[in-house]
C-alpha positions as CSV (number, residue, x, y, z in Angstrom):
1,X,91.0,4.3,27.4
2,X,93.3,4.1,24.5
3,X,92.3,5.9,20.8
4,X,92.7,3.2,19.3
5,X,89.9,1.5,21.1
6,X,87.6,4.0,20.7
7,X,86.6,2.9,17.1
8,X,86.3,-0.6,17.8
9,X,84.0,-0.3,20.8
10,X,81.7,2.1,18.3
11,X,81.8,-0.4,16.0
12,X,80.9,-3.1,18.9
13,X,77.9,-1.1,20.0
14,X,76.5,-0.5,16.1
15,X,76.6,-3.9,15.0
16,X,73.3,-4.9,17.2
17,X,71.4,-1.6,15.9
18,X,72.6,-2.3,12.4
19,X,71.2,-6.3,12.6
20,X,67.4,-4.6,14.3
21,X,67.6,-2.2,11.4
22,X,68.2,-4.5,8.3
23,X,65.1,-6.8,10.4
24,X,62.8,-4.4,9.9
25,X,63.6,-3.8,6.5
26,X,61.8,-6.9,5.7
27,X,59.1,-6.7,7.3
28,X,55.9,-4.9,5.7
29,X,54.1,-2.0,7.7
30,X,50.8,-2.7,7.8
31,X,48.2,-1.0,5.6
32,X,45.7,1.0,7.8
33,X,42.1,-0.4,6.5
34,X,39.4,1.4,5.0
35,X,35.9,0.0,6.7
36,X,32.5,1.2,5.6
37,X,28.9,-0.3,6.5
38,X,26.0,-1.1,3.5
39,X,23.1,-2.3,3.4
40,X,22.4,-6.0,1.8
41,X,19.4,-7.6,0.1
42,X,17.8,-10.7,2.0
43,X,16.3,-13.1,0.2
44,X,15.8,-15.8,1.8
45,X,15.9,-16.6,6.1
46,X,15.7,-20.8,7.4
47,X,15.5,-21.0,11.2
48,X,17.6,-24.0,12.5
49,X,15.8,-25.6,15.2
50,X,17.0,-27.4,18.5
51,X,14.6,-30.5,19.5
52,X,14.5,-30.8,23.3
53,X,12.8,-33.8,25.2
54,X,11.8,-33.4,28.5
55,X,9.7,-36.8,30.7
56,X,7.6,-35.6,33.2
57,X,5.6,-37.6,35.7
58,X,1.4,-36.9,35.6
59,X,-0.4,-38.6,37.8
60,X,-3.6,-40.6,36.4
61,X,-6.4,-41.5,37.4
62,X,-9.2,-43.8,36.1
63,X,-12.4,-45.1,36.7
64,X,-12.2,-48.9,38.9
65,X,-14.8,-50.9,36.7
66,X,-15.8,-54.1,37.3
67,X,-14.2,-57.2,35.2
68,X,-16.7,-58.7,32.8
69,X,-16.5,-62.7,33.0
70,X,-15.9,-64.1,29.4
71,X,-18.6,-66.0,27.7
72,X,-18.4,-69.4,26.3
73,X,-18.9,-68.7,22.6
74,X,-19.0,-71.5,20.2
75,X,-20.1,-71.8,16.7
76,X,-21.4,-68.8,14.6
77,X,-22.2,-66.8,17.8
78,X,-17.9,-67.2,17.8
79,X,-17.4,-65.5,14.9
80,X,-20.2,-62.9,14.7
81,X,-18.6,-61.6,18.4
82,X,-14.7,-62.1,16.9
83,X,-16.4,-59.4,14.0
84,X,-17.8,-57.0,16.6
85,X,-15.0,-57.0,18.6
86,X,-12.8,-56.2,15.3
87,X,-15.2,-53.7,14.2
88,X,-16.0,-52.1,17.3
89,X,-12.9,-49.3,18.9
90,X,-11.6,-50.3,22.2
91,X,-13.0,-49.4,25.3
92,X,-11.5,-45.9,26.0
93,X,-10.9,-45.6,29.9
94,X,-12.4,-42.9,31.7
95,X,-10.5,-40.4,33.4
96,X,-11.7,-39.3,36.5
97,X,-10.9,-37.0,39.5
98,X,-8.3,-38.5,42.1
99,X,-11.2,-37.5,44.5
100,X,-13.6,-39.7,43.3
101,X,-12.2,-42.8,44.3
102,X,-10.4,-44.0,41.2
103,X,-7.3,-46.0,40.4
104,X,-4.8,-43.3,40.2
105,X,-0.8,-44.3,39.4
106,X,2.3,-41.8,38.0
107,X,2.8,-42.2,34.3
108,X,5.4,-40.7,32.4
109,X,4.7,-38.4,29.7
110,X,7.6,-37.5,27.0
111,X,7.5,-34.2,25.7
112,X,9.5,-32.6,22.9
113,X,9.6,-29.1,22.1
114,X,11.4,-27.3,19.3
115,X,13.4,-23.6,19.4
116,X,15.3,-21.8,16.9
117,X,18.3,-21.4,17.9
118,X,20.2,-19.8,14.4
119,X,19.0,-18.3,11.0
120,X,20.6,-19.7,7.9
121,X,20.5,-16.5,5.7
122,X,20.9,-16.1,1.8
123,X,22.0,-12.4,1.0
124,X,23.0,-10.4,-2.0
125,X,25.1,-7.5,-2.1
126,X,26.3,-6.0,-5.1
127,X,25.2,-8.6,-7.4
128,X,27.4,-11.6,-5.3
129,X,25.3,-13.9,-3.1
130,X,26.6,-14.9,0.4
131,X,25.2,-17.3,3.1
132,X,25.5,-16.8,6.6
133,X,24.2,-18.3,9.7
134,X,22.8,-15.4,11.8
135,X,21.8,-15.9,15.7
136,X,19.0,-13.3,14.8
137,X,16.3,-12.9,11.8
138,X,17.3,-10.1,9.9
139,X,14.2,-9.0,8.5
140,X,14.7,-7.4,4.7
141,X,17.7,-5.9,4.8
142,X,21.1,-7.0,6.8
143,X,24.1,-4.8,7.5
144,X,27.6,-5.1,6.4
145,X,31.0,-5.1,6.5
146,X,32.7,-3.6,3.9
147,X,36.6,-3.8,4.1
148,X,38.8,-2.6,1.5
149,X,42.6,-3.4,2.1
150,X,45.5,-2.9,-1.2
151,X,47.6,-5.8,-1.5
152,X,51.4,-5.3,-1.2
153,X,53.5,-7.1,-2.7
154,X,57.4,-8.0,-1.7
155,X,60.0,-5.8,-3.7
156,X,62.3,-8.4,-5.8
């Protein structure tokens, strides 16, 4: 290899090392962070409920009673009966055992139950207030966080 070549394959070889180096320069070395846990004040926790509906099929059973035959009313008798019947509650229908030889049919019966599924939580720690949605209740007091990072600004 000739001597002259020498300082032009040196030069070949730095040129990648010089771009990686004059990359880095701009980039900012990340501050190492300084993490600490306190102690907040709650003041207030709101459960957030879920509303679930189940059907279910019961079976019922009722009394067979025998169909009373509709009188001929006519008159004042009319509307003294038309008053009872408006005054009186309905018949209720008696439930019975499927043993003892009632009607008995499936009827659907809707149910709806509700959970908590979250806790919407109002906090204060030193003096700020903060809301947060928790998937716990946090009793009186609710741990933090703190983070304390310096911001770095780019040289001109």
């Amino acid at each position: 290899m000739p001597r002259s070549a020498l300082p032009l394959l040196t030069l070949l070889l730095a040129m990648p090392v010089a771009a990686a180096w004059a990359q880095q320069a701009d980039e900012l070395v990340p501050q190492a962070e300084n993490v600490r846990t306190e102690f907040a004040q709650v003041m207030r926790v709101e459960p957030v409920y879920e509303t679930l509906r189940a059907t279910s099929m019961v079976e019922r059973c009722e009394a067979s009673t025998p169909v009373q035959a509709e009188e001929v009313r006519t008159g004042f008798s009319r509307v003294i009966g038309a008053v009872r019947s408006a005054l009186t509650p309905d018949p209720k229908v008696e439930e019975v055992a499927p043993s003892a030889g009632g009607e008995c049919r499936m009827v659907p019966v809707d149910r709806e139950f509700r959970r908590p599924i979250a806790y919407d939580v109002d906090y204060i720690h030193k003096g700020v207030k903060y809301r947060a949605r928790l998937p716990y209740d946090p009793g009186n007091r609710l741990r933090v966080r703190v983070s304390v990072t310096p911001i770095v600004s780019q040289a001109p």
